[in-house]
N, C-alpha and C positions, 0 to 999 in steps of 0.2 A: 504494500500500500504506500509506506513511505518511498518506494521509489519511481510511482506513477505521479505520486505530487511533485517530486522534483521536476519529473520530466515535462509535466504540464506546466511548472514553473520555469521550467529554459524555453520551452516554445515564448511562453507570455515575454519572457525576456527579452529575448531577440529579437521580436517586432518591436520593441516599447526603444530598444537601442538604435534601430532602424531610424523611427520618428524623432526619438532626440536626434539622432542626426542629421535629417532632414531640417527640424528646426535653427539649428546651430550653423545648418551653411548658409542660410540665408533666407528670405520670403520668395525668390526667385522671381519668375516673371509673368504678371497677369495676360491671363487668354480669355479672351471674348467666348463665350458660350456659338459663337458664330463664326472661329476662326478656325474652329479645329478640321482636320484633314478629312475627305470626304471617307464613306464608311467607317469612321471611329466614331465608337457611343461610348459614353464617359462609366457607365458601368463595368466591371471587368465581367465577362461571360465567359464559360466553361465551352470552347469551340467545339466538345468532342457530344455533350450533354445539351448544349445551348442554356445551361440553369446560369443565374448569377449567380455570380459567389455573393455573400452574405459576412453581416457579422466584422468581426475584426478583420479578413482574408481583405473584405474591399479597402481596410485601409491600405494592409500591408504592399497588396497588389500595387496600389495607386503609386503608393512609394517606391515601390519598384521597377515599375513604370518608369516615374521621372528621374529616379535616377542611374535608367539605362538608357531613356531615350527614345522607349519604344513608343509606336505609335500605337500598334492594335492594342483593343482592350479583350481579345481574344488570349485564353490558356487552355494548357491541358497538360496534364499527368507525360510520360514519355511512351508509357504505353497505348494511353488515350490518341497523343499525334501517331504514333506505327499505325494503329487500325485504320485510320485515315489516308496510309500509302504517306504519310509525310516522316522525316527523320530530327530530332535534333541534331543542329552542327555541335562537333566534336568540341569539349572545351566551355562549352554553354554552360553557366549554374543555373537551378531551378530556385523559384522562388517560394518560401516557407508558406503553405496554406494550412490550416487547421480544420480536420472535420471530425463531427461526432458518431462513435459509433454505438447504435443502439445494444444492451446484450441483457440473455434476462439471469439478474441472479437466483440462485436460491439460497433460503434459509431456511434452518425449520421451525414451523407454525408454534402455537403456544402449547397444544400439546405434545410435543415433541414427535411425532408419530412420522407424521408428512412432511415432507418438502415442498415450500410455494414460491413461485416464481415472481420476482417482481424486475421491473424494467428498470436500466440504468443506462446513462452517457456516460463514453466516456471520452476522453478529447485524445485524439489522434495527429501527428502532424505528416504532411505530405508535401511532396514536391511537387510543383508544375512551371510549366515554361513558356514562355511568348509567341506568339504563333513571329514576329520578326525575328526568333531563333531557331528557327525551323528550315527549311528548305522541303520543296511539292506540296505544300498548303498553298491552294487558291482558294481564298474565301468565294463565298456567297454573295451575290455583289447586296449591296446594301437598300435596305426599302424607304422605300421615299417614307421622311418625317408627317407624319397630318400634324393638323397644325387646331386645334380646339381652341378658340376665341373662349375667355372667359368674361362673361356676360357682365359685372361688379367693376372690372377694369376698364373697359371697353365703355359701359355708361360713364364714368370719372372722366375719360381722356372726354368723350365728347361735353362733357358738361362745362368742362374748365376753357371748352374752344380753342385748344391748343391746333397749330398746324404742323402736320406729322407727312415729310413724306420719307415714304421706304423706298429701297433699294439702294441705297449708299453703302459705301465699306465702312464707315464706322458709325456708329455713335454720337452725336451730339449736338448740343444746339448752336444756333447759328442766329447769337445778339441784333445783330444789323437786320438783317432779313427775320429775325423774330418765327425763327421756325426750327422744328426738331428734324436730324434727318436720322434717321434709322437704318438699318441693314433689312433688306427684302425677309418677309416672313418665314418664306423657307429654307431660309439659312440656316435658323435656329434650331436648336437641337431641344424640337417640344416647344410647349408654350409659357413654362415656367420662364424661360431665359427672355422670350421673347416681352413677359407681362413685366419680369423687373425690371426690366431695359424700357421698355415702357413708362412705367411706372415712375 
């Protein structure tokens, strides 16, 4: 027992060293929710599964992400990329993910007779790798964003008679001319980014 807690306490370590480290190099460089590379979605997704990863994984992912550079937010296990016909390049490190494994224990009941089964987690850690460490991974090409108008936003902007137009490359208002220019709505990745930029 004492040695599943250590080992779930080096997993927690290791990302928590990651993130200090990330904070201690710096704040790095702001991205426009509208500037990112086509087909990359800012969640990290399991290429092999399509699930998000969840939980602590999306930070750690994220982390490791930006500080390799990669673009996709595509992973997978090394087995997961082989089924795929794709290989890691030789040399590549994976990146620490944590998942839990359901298992049932037993114990015996209060009359000591029988055994009963009760369900436990327990935290596992694993490797996976960036599909840009990869080589024969062709993604999926990517599905156009919809874009949901939220109705609360949408009445505000028109109420204050602001003048908005879209399709610009960046952001921002324009004093003189007393107008906002915005980046085209489907630039945005979602409506979220599009309503604070908005907003």
């Amino acid at each position: 027992m004492q040695e599943h807690r250590q080992k779930r306490a080096s997993i927690y370590r290791e990302i928590t060293d990651k993130i200090v480290a990330m904070i201690e190099a710096g704040p790095g460089i702001f991205k426009a929710p509208w500037h990112l590379p086509p087909g990359m979605a800012i969640h990290p997704t399991n290429a092999s599964t399509h699930a998000e990863y969840r939980g602590i994984n999306v930070l750690g992912l994220w982390i490791e992400a930006t500080l390799k550079n990669y673009v996709s937010n595509l992973w997978a296990s090394y087995r997961q990329w082989g089924s795929m016909g794709a290989q890691v390049r030789k040399g590549e490190k994976g990146a620490l993910v944590v998942f839990y494994k359901r298992i049932e224990a037993t114990a015996p009941d209060e009359t000591d007779h029988e055994r009963t089964g009760t369900l436990r987690y327990v935290a596992r850690a694993s490797y996976v790798f960036n599909a840009d460490q990869v080589d024969g991974y062709t993604p999926a090409p990517a599905p156009i964003a919809t874009f949901n108008q939220i109705e609360e936003v949408e009445a505000f902007v028109e109420a204050i008679d602001a003048r908005i137009d879209h399709g610009h490359p960046l952001a921002k208002y324009r004093r003189v001319e007393d107008r906002i220019e915005m980046p085209d709505r489907t630039w945005f990745v979602g409506s979220n980014g599009h309503t604070a930029e908005q907003s």
